[in-house]
N, C-alpha and C positions, 0 to 999 in steps of 0.2 A: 852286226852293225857297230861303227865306232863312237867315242864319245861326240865327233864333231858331227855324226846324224841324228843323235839322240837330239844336240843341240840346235841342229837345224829345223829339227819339227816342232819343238817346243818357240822358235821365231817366229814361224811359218803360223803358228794359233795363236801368241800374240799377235804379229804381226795382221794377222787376220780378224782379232778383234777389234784392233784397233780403226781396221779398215770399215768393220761393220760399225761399230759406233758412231765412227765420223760422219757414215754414211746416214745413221739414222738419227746424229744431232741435224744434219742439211737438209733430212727429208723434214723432218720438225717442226725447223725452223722456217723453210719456206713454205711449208702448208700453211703454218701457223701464218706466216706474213699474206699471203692470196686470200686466206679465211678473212684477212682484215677485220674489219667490226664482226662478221658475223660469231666469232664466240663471244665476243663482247655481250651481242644483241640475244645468242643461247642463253649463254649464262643469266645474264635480265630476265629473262622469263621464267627463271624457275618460281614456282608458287608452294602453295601446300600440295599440290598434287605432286606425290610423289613418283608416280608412276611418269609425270610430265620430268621430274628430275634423274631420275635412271636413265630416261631417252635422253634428254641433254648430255648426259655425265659421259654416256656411251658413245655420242655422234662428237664430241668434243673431244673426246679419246683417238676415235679412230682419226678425225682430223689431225691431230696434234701428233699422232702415233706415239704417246706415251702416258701410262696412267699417272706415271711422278709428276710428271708436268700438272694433269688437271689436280690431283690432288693437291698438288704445292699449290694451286693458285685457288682451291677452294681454299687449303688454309689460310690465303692470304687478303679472301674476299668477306672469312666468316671475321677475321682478324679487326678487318676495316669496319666492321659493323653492314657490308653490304648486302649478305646474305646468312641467314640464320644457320644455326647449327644443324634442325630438319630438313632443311634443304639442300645444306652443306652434306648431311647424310645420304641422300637419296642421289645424288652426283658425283658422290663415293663410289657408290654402287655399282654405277653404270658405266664409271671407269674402271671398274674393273673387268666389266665384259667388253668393253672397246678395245680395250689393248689385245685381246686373245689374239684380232686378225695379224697384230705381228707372226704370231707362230705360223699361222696357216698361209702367211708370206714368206717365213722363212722356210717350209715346208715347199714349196716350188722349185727349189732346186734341186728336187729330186728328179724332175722331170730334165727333157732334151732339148731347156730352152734358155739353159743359162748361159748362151753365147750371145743369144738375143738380147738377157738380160742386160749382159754385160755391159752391149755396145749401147746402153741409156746414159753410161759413163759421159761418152763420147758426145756424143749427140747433146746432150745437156751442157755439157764444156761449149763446144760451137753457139749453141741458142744464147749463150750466156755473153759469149765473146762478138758476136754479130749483129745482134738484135739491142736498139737503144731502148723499147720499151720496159719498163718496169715488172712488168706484170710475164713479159715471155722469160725475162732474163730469173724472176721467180722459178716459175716451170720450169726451167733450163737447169735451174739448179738443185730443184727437190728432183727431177731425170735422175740430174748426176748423182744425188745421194743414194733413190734406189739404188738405181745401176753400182753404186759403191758398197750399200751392204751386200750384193751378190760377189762383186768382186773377195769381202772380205771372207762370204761361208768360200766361195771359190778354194783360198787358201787354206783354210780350215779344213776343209775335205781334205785335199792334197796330203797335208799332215798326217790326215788321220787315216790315208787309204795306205794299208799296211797289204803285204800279200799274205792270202791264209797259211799260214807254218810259218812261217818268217819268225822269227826270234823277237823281234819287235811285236808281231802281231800277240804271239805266245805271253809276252810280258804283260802287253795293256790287259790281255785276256781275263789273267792269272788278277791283277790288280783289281779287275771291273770285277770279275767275277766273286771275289773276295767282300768285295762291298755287298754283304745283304741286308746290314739290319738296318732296320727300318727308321728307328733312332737316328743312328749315325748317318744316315741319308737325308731325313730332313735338316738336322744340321747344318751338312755341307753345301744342302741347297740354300737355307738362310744365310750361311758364311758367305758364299760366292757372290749370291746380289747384293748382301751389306758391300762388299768390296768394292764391288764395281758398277754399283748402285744403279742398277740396270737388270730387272728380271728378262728385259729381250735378249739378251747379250747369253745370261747363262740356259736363259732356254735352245736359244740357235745354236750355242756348242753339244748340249743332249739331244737337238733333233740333229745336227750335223753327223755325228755319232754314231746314233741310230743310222743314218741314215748310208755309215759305210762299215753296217755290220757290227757295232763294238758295242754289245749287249752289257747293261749294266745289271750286276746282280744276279749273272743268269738269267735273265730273262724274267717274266710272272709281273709283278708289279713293283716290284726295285726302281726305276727310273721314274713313277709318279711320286713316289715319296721324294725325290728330290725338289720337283716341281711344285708339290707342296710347300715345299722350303721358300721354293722361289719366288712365292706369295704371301709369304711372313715377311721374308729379308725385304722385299722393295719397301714396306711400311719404315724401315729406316729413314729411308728420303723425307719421308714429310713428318717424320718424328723430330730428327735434327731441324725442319726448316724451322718448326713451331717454336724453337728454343728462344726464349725472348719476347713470344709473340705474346699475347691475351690469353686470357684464360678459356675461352672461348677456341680461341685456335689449335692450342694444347689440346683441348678434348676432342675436333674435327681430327687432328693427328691420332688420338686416341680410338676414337672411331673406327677408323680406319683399322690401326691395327687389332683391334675387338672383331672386326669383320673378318680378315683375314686368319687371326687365329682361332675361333671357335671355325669357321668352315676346315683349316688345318684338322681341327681335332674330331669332327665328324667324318670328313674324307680318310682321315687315317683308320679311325676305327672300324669305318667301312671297309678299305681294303685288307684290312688285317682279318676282319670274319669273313670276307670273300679272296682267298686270296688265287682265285682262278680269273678275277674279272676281266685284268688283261688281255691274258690269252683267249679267253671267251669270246664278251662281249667285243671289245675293240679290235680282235683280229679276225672278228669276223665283219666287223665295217670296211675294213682299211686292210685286205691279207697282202703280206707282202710291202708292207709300207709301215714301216715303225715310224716313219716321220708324222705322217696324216694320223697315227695312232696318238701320239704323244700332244700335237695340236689338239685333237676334238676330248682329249683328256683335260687338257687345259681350259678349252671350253667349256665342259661340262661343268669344271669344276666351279667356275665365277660364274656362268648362268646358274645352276642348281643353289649356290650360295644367296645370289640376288634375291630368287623366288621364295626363299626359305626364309630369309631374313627382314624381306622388304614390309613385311606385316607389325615389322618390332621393333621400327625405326624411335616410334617415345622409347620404348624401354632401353634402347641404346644411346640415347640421349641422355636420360635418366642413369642409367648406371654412368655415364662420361662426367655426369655434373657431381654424381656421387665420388667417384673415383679422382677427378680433378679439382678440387677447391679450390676456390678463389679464393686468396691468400688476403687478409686483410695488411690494411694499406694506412697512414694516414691520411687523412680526407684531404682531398689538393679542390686549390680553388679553381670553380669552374671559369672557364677561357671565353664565354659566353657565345658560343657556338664555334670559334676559330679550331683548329686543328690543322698539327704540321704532321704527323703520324703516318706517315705514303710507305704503303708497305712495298720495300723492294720483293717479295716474294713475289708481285704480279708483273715484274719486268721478262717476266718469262713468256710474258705475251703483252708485247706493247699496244696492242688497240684497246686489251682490256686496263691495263693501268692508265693508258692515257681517260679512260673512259672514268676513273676514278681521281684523277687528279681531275678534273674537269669538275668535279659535285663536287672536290673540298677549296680550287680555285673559287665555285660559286658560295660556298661559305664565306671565306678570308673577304670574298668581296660583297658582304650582306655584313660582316663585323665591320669592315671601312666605313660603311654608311652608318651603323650605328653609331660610329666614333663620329660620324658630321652631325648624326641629329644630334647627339651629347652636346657639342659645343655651339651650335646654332640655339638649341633649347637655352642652353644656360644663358648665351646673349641675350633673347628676348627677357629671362627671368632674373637677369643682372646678377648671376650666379659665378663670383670667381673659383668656385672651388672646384668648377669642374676640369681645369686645368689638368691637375695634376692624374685624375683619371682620363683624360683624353695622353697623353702624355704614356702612362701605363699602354693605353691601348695600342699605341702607335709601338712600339715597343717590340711588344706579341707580333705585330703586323709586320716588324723587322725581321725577325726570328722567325718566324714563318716562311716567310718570302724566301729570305736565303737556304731555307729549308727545301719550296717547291722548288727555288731554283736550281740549287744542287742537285734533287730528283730526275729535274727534265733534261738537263746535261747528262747524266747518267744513262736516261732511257734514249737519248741523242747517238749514244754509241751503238744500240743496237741496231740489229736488224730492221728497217722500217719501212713501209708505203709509202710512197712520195705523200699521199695524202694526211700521214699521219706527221712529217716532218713538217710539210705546212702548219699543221695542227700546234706544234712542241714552239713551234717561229711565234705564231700568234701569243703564245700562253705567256710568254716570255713579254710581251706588251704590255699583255693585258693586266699581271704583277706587277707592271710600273704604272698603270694607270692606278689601281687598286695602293699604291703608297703614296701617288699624290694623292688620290680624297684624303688619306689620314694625313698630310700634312696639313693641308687647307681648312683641315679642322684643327692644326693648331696654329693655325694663322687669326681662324675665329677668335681662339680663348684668348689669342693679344689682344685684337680689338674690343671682347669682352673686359680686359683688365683697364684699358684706356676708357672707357664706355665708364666704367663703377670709378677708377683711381682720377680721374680730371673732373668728375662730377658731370657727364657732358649729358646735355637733356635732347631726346628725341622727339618728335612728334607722334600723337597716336597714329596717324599716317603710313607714316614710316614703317612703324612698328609690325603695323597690321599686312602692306606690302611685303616686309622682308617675310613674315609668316605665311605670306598666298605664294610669294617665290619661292619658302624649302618645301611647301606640299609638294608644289608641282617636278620640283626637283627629286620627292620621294614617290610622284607615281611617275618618272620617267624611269626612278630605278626598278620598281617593280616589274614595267616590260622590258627595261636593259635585262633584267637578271632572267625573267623566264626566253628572253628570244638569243640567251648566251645558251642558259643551260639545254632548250631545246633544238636549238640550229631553226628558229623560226624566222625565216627568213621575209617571212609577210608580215613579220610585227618591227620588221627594219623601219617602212614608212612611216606607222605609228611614234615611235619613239622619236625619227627627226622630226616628225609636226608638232611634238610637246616640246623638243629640244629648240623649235624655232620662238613658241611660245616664250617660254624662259628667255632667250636671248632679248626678244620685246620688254618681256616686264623688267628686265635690268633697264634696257636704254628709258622703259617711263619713268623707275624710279629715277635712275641719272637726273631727266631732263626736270623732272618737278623738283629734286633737290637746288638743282642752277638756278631754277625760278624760285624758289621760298629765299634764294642764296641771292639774288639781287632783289628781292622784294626788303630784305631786312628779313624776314621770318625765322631763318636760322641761322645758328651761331658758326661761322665759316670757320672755327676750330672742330666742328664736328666732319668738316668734309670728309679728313682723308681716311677716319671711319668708315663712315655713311657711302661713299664709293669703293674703296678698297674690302669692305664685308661681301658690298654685290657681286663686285668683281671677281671673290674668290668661289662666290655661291656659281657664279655665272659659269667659269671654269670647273667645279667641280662635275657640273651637270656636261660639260663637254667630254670630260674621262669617262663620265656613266657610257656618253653617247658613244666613242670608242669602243667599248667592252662591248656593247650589242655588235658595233660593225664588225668587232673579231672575228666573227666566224664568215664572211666575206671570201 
């Protein structure tokens, strides 16, 4: 063979990885997008039951078909403060046995069906091109992804089918066979998925392998040592994601890789004082198929890990919070409930981030009303100084905003469900609704300042109506805010019947101020107060009333 065959097989396995990767970013991605809410609604369920979170961790895996993925997004939910660190552990776990079925999918191409396979390419391209609905042109293209990681082992094999005595075959022989120690195999296995940050990728090149003869090691148990590797190196992915994150997050990453390297050092130990198990046990599961051998080795090894470790989930907590300090800070003043903090780490699954920009939308918009009761209060108690804290608040409420906004434009660009861009349209509203309550409260603190600075006197009257109109203005918010955050669509009626209320008590107060105002009873310098305060009370309760219809 000449230098320009050597070169061709070596394009031929990139080439071919590259095919598979693509193929299993699309399968991913559109799982991930059909799942829609439902990881979202998974992931919400985990509890203390940890056995309830390995089945999560595992069924979210095998959806997503990748552990980096669930793992990055447990970092980026323990991150947010959404899910705790034992829960975060136990969905660890079970991401690691969801992913195995990659192997024992890339393991079917052993069989006489990967013309079949193939033609999903195809077929998935057409669904996608012909079909207007959403949801087939999905399937159409998680088809095409299978069908493109077969395409990708397709090439792969090709490469790697060498004829037995061939000069080539004799070379890779000489090379695999060379590799025994045990050391240097796990290595190369943690080397190759750092790289390409993908344990599917470098396991589908060692079952493709296997799977056209090219024994690693000699044979025995040389090729699981690698695969061991291959379960330290993926903890890369979500070590790098955590950099930046909480301290919290850091130790879910930590977890993580604690999990994977103590099962490394048990499983190694294990094959080193049995070093017949290979050929043993798993060739006599699987005789004749190093592919199916090297999957249910992968299996074993994150099921037997799970059951072994799932008992010790405080003590790996406990060692994480030991091993990760939280780094003392100086004390920052708290924002009194607001938060802009959206971790991009969960843009990797848009239903579930939008499902958390959602609960900190409902914060930003629980600190807005704080900011109206602040300057509605101080009016009744002729307080100018709350000003300058309404002022501060609105502020944060700026900073924020342009925070969620920049987020939801970002999570705009992905992949999404018609239903979740409806979702991204509304949210974008409902943040300008949420900056006019903070301006209207600093419409208040003017009229507060004209109220105390011209010395103007109101009646108890008055006084006591403006105070019956911001209760009912703050129990219109309390069902705006639960029938936003729960999509309660039967507390819609509710909130317009209170909202029709308030619009009433404006026009009495209006109409009794006209009547005190040609009786003589008030001073007609108080009006454009005494109207312009209701007016803006009247309108704030309209933005509440919007944020509930947003989910419409």
């Amino acid at each position: 063979m000449g230098v320009m065959d050597y070169i061709e097989i070596v394009v031929k396995i990139f080439g071919g990885m590259g095919a598979f990767l693509m193929g299993m970013t699309s399968l991913s991605d559109n799982m991930t997008r059909l799942a829609h809410g439902k990881l979202r609604t998974m992931l919400n369920k985990t509890s203390k039951n940890r056995f309830a979170g390995v089945g999560i961790g595992t069924g979210v895996t095998m959806i997503a078909q990748s552990s980096s993925l669930t793992t990055i997004m447990v970092v980026g939910l323990v991150n947010a403060g959404i899910m705790t660190l034992f829960q975060g552990t136990a969905v660890i776990m079970g991401a690691n046995v969801g992913t195995t079925i990659t192997a024992w999918l890339v393991s079917l191409n052993t069989f006489d069906v990967t013309s079949l396979l193939l033609c999903l390419t195809a077929v998935g391209v057409f669904m996608g091109m012909f079909s207007k609905d959403e949801k087939v042109k999905s399937v159409g293209s998680a088809l095409a992804g299978l069908g493109l990681i077969f395409v990708g082992l397709t090439f792969m094999s090709e490469a790697m089918s060498f004829e037995e005595g061939s000069e080539a075959y004799q070379a890779v022989s000489k090379a695999l066979v060379w590799m025994k120690n045990p050391a240097l195999l796990l290595l190369i296995g943690i080397a190759l998925t750092a790289l390409v940050q993908s344990s599917s990728a470098v396991n589908a090149i060692i079952i493709t392998m296997a799977g056209q003869g090219l024994i690693i090691g000699g044979g025995g148990n040389a090729v699981y040592y690698i695969i061991i590797g291959s379960n330290i190196g993926t903890c890369v992915t979500a070590l790098l994601s955590s950099l930046g994150a909480s301290t919290n997050a850091k130790r879910a990453a930590f977890i993580h890789f604690m999990f994977n390297l103590f099962g490394a050092v048990i499983f190694m130990v294990f094959l080193l004082c049995w070093s017949g198990f290979g050929d043993s046990v798993l060739v006599a599961l699987f005789p004749n198929h190093p592919e199916f051998q090297i999957a249910m080795f992968h299996t074993l090894f994150n099921v037997i890990c799970t059951l072994l470790f799932l008992p010790f989930i405080n003590m790996f907590v406990k060692l994480a919070n030991l091993m990760v300090r939280e780094k003392k800070s100086p004390v920052k003043q708290e924002q009194a409930g607001i938060t802009a903090d959206l971790d991009e780490r969960l843009m990797r699954s848009p239903s579930i981030a939008l499902g958390h920009i959602y609960q900190e939308t409902g914060k930003i918009f629980s600190f807005s009303m704080d900011t109206l009761n602040l300057a509605v209060d101080a009016f009744v108690a002729k307080d100018v100084s709350a000003k300058e804290k309404v002022l501060e608040h609105n502020k944060e409420l700026s900073n924020a905003n342009k925070i969620m906004v920049e987020y939801l434009v970002k999570l705009s660009a992905s992949s999404l469900a018609m239903e979740d861009e409806k979702t991204i349209s509304n949210l974008h509203y409902v943040l300008n609704d949420v900056m006019r309550i903070g301006e209207l409260a600093d419409n208040v603190t003017k009229y507060t300042n004209h109220y105390v600075n011209d010395e103007l006197v109101f009646s108890n009257d008055f006084i006591e109506m403006t105070k019956e109109m911001h209760e009912k203005i703050k129990n219109l918010y309390v069902l705006s805010l639960a029938t936003f955050l729960y999509k309660d669509y039967d507390g819609l009626s509710e909130v317009d019947k209170l909202e029709d209320e308030i619009d009433k008590t404006k026009k009495q107060i209006v109409n009794m101020h006209i009547q005190r105002l040609n009786e003589g009873k008030c001073q007609p310098e108080n009006s454009n107060v005494f109207i312009n305060l209701v007016g803006n009370l009247e309108r704030a309760a309209d933005h509440i009333t919007f944020i509930a219809h947003s989910i419409e």
